[in-house]
N, C-alpha and C positions, 0 to 999 in steps of 0.2 A: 504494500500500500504506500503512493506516496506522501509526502507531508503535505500537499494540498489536501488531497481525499481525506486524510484525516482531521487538519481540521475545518474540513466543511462537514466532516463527522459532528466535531465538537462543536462548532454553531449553529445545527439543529439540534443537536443536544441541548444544551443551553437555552435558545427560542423555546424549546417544548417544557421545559422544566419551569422557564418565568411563566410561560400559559399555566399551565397547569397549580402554579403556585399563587400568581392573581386568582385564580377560580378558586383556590382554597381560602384564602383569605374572604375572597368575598362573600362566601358560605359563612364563614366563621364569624364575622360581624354580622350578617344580619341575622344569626342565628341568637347569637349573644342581645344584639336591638331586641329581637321576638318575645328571648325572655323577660328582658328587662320589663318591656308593655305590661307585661303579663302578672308578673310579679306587681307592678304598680298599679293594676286594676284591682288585684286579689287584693291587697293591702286597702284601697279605696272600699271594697265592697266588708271585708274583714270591720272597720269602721263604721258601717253601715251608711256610708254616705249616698246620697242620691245621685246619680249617674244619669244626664243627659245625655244630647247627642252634642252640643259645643263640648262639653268636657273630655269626650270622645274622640273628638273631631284633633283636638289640643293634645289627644296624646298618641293621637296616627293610629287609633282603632275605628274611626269611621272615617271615612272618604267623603269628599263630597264627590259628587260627579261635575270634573272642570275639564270641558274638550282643552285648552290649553295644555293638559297633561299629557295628551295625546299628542301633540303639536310637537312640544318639547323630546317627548321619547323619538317620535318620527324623525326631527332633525337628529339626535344625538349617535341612533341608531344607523342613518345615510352617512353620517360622517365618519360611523366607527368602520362602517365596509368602504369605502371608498379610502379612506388612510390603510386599513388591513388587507386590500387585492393586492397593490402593490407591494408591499413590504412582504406577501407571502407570494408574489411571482417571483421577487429577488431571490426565497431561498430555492427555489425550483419546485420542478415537478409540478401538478396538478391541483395542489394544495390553494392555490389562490382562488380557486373556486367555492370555497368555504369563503370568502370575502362578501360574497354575493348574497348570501344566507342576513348579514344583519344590512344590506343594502335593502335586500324585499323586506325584511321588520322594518325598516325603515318609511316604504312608499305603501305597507298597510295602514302603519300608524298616523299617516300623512292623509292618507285617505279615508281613515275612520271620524279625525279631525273635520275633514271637509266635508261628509257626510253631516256630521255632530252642528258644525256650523251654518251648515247651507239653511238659505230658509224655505221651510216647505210649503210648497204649493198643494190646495186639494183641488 
């Protein structure tokens, strides 16, 4: 093997290891966020206090429904495939084709916006 092949070994190595190691992390806090919520409604209800839906809303257990969320995820998500095609054509092989995957999340969420926003006609 020569020392190129090798390390173009080791910077797939490496690329697949930081993926793989963001996607742990990112599991690991919002798993840690989940309980925390959770922990601090038990303790609210442990109290016996009254639970609306603003005090809900204040602690990210109710949503409201805001198309703008939708907006935001759709750009955030076209930007994340269109930076990650390229940067996965450069390592080769066929793998930039996974770039495309948070491009379409991207132009559903853009479009679930649009629908959310349009106004309807009967």
């Amino acid at each position: 093997m020569t020392e190129a092949a090798y390390m173009e070994q080791i910077v797939h190595l490496i690329a697949g290891a930081g993926v793989v190691l963001i996607i742990i992390v990112v599991i690991v806090v919002n798993g840690r966020v989940k309980v925390a919520k959770q922990q601090t409604l038990q303790k609210l209800l442990d109290k016996n206090q009254d639970l609306d839906v603003e005090m809900l809303v204040t602690l990210g257990l109710a949503k409201k429904d805001n198309p703008d969320r939708d907006f935001r995820r759709g750009i955030l998500y076209l930007f994340i495939g269109i930076v990650m095609t390229p940067v996965l054509m450069v390592m080769g092989g066929i793998g930039w084709i996974f770039g495309s995957v948070p491009v379409t999340m991207g132009l559903i969420y853009l479009s679930f916006w649009r629908l959310k926003t349009k106004p309807r006609r009967y």
